[in-house]
C-alpha positions, 0 to 999 in steps of 0.5 A, a space after each residue: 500500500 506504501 508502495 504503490 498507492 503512496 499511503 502513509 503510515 505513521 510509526 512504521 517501524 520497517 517501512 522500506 523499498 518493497 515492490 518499488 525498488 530503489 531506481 523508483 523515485 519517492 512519490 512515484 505510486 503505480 497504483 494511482 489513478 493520477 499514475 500513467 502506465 503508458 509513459 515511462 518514469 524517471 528513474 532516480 540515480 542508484 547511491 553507489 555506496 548503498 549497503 543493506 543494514 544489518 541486524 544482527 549485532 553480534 561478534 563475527 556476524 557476517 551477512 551473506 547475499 544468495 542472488 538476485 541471479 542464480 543458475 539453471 531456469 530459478 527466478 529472481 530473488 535476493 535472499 540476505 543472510 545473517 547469521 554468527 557460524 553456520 546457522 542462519 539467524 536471520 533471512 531478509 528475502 526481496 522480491 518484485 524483480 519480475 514485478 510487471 505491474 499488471 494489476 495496473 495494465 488491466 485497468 480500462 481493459 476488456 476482460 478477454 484482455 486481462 484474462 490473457 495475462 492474467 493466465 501468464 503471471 504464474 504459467 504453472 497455475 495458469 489454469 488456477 488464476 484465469 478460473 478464479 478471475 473468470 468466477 469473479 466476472 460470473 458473479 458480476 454477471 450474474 451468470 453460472 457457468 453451465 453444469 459441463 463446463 464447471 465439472 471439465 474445470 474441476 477436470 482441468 485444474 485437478 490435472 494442473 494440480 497434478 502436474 504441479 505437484 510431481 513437478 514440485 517433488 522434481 525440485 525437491 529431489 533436485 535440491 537433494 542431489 538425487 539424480 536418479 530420483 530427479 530424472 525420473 520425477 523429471 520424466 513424469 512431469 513431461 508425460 503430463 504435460 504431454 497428456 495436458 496438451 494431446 487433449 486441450 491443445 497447450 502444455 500449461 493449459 492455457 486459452 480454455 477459461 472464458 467468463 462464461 465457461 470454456 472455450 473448447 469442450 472435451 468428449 466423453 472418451 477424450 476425458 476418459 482418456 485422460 483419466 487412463 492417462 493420469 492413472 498410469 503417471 500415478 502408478 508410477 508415482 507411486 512407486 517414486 514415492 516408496 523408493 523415496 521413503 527408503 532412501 536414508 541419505 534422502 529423509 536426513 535432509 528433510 526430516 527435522 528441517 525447515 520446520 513451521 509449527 502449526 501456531 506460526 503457520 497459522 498466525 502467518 496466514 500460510 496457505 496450500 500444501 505448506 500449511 497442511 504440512 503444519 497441521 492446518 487443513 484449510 482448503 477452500 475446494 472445502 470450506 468456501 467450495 465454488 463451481 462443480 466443487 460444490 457438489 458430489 464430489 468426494 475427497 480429503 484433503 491430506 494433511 501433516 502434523 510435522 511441518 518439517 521438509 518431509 511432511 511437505 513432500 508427504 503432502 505433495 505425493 498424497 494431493 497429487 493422488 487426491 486429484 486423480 482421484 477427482 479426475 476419475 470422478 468427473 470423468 465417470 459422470 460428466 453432465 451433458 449440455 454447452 459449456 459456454 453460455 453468453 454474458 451480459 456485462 454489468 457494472 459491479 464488482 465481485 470476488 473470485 477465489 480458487 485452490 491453486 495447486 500453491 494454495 488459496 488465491 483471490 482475484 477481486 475486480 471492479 468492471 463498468 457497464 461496457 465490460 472494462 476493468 476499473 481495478 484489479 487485485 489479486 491475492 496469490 499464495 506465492 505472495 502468502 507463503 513467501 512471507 512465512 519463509 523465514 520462519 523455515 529456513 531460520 535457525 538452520 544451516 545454510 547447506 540446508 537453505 535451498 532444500 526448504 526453498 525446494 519444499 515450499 515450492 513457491 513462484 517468484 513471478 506469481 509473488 511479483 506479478 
């Protein structure tokens, strides 16, 4: 709010360059009406001697700076160190070097022109975040989306689901330096990907949400297809997770790292697979259940009490499992119909809200008669979570640091946006 609306708080005691780094001249708010997003903006000139300040206070105290650059395909991010020894006492993350601003490019935009990129600020929940912008245009609409194409939307971000997570174990088994495990995590989430495109015509599923429903129908044999499909990468999963579970010099660098008690989960807000590893089985598919959700569909959503790494991997293996679960459901009875109807925009503004494979994420949104959009914001897990990082990654060794960072499994881009 600071940042990019320019509010001012009184007797801040942190108050700094969050979003806005340090080339953004004060004053200089993105957010504001008054802020034209067309023309570019004076940069201010950078203080050469500028040094971040340290906290710790401490004879042989040293900060250490782990990117903003890394190698391989990670995002941007910095990540200063603190710490007397080994262990790491203090993390003090950055982020918004991919800060792209679009919450201020929708504004006067039609809805099809925000849907394109919100579908692009998180590629891997590409899926998540177009249902929940579209679920918030419904709403103002007041228009339900028909019975077909809310129970392919459940098929579709449950395939998401899927190919994040195996994904996700990828990265974990990477951070470990587990190769075998690694190529083979690797191998699944590239026969995921190919199932996800054979039958929707995109990899990362995207161009198939549209306020209204979907843009193109799957047939009953071609949803059977992929449920055959998905059960087959389960299988193999499956046989992943018990070689994992065997594997000693694999469970000694996640069991009892990176823990998050369930009372600082809880009071950081954490959202998804983190904090259902901490004990709290918050899932809004349950407790705030939206589109084919909220109906017939059985499932659990799995949970841990350890909160260390282990417990996060433990609940990536049984969501993943969960989702096929849900894919072979709709797949066995899917509503006949459409799976588009026509909107008649009005002016008002909704919320729309989905469990993304990170977590909770929210996309609330103001439209004007004609279907433009007047404001934009949206709430993402990675943004969430990446505030409860520290509370993991403090107070252990910095061999450890990037495996908690696996076992989160969080994006820099869907954080910046």
């Amino acid at each position: 709010m600071e940042d990019l609306f320019g509010l001012v708080f009184e007797g801040h005691p942190r108050l700094g360059d969050f979003v806005l780094h340090e080339e953004w001249p004060e004053g200089v708010n993105p957010m504001r009406k008054s802020f034209d997003a067309s023309k570019p903006y004076s940069h201010k000139e950078l203080d050469p001697k500028w040094q971040p300040e340290p906290i710790l206070e401490a004879r042989g105290a040293f900060m250490m700076p782990i990117g903003p650059v890394f190698s391989d395909h990670a995002e941007s991010a910095h990540f200063l160190l603190e710490t007397v020894g080994e262990d790491v006492l203090r993390i003090i993350p950055r982020f918004f070097y991919k800060y792209r601003g679009i919450e201020k490019i929708a504004e006067g935009k039609q809805i099809d022109e925000v849907l394109l990129v919100a579908e692009r600020f998180s590629g891997t929940s590409a899926f998540a975040h177009s249902l929940a912008l579209c679920q918030a245009v419904e709403a103002i609409c007041g228009t339900q989306a028909p019975s077909r194409a809310r129970a392919l939307r459940v098929l579709l971000a449950e395939l998401e689901r899927f190919r994040h997570h195996v994904a996700a174990i990828a990265g974990i088994c990477s951070s470990t330096a587990l190769a075998v495990a690694t190529s083979s995590a690797s191998i699944l989430e590239e026969e995921a990907l190919r199932l996800t495109s054979q039958f929707t015509g995109h990899r990362y599923l995207f161009g198939l949400n549209t306020a209204g429903g979907l843009l193109a129908d799957l047939t009953d044999e071609e949803c059977g297809e992929v449920n055959q499909g998905v059960w087959r990468l389960l299988d193999k999963l499956r046989n992943l997770q018990d070689m994992l579970r065997f594997t000693s010099s694999f469970l000694d660098r996640l069991e009892e790292v990176g823990t998050v008690s369930k009372e600082k989960a809880f009071s950081y807000g954490l959202v998804g697979p983190v904090a259902r590893a901490s004990g709290i089985s918050r899932d809004l598919r349950i407790v705030q259940p939206y589109g084919y959700y909220d109906g017939p569909l059985k499932f659990h959503v799995p949970r841990e009490e350890e909160g260390d790494g282990y417990a996060r991997l433990r609940v990536l293996f049984s969501e993943a499992e969960q989702s096929v679960n849900l894919i072979n459901q709709v797949a066995s009875s899917l509503p006949l119909g459409p799976v588009r109807v026509p909107l008649s925009f009005s002016a008002g503004s909704a919320l729309g809200w989905v469990e993304a494979p990170r977590g909770a994420a929210f996309h609330w949104i103001i439209l004007d008669g004609e279907g433009r959009v007047l404001r934009y914001r949206v709430m993402t897990p990675s943004f969430v979570n990446w505030h409860g990082f520290h509370l993991a990654a403090e107070d252990f060794a910095f061999q450890d640091f990037p495996i908690i960072m696996a076992t989160f499994g969080l994006s820099n881009a869907e954080c910046d946006r």
